[in-house]
C-alpha positions as CSV (number, residue, x, y, z in Angstrom):
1,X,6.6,13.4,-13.6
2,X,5.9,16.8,-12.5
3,X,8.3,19.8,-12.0
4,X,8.9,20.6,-8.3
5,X,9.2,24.5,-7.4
6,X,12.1,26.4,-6.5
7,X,12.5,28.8,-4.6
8,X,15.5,30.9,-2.8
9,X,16.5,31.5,0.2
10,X,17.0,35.1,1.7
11,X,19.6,34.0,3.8
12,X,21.5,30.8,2.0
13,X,20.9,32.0,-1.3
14,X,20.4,28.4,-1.9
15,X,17.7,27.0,-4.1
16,X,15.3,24.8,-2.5
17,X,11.8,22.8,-3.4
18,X,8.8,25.5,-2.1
19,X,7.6,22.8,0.3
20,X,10.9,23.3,2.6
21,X,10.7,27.0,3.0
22,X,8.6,28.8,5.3
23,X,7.1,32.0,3.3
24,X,6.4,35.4,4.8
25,X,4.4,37.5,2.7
26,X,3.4,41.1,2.4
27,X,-0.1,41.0,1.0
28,X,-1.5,44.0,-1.4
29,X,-3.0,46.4,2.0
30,X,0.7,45.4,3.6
31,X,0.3,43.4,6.5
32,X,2.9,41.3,7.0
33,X,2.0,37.8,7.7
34,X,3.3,34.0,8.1
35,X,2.2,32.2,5.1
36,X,1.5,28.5,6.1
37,X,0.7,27.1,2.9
38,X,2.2,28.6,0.3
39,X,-0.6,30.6,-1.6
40,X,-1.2,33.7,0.0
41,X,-1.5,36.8,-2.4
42,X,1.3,39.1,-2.1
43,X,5.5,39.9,-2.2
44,X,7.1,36.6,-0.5
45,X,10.3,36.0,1.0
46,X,11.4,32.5,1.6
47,X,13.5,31.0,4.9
48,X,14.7,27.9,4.7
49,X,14.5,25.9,8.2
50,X,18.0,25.7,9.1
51,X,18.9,27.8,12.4
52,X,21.6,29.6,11.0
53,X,20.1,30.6,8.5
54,X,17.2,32.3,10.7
55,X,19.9,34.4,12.4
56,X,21.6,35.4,9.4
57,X,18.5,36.3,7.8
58,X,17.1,38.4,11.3
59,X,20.7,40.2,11.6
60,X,21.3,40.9,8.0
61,X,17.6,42.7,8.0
62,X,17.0,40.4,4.7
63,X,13.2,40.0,6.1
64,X,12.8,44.1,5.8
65,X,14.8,44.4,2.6
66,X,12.8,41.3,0.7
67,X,9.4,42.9,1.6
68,X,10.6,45.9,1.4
69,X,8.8,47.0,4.6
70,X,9.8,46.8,8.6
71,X,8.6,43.4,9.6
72,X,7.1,43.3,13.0
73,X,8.8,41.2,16.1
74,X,5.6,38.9,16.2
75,X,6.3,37.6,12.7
76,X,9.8,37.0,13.6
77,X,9.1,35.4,16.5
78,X,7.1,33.3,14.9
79,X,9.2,31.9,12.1
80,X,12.0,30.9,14.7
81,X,13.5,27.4,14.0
């Protein structure tokens, strides 16, 4: 039996598996991109897919703060529920 991973979300706080998150990820020459599967290099900021949550997280500016850069619209847009 193997250990599933956790991971937080930025808007719920709440600690999920890393399968039911969608990551965002700053990689090392900081573009900001949508991380499909999981394993991109970089800083990583987990959303979990509830629609709340999304807002929260886009009104609170927890995208800009976890990456610590300005996360462009695009991205955003992208990672909508």
């Amino acid at each position: 039996m193997s250990k599933v991973p956790l991971r937080m979300c930025i808007s719920c706080r709440e600690m999920l598996a890393k399968t039911d998150l969608t990551r965002v990820v700053k990689s090392p020459d900081n573009k900001v991109i949508l991380d499909e599967k999981g394993n991109k290099q970089g800083r990583g900021a987990y959303l979990c897919k509830k629609p709340e949550c999304y807002k929260k997280a886009i009104k609170s500016n927890a995208f800009n703060r976890a990456l610590r850069t300005k996360v462009p619209e695009s991205i955003l847009e992208e990672i909508r529920v």
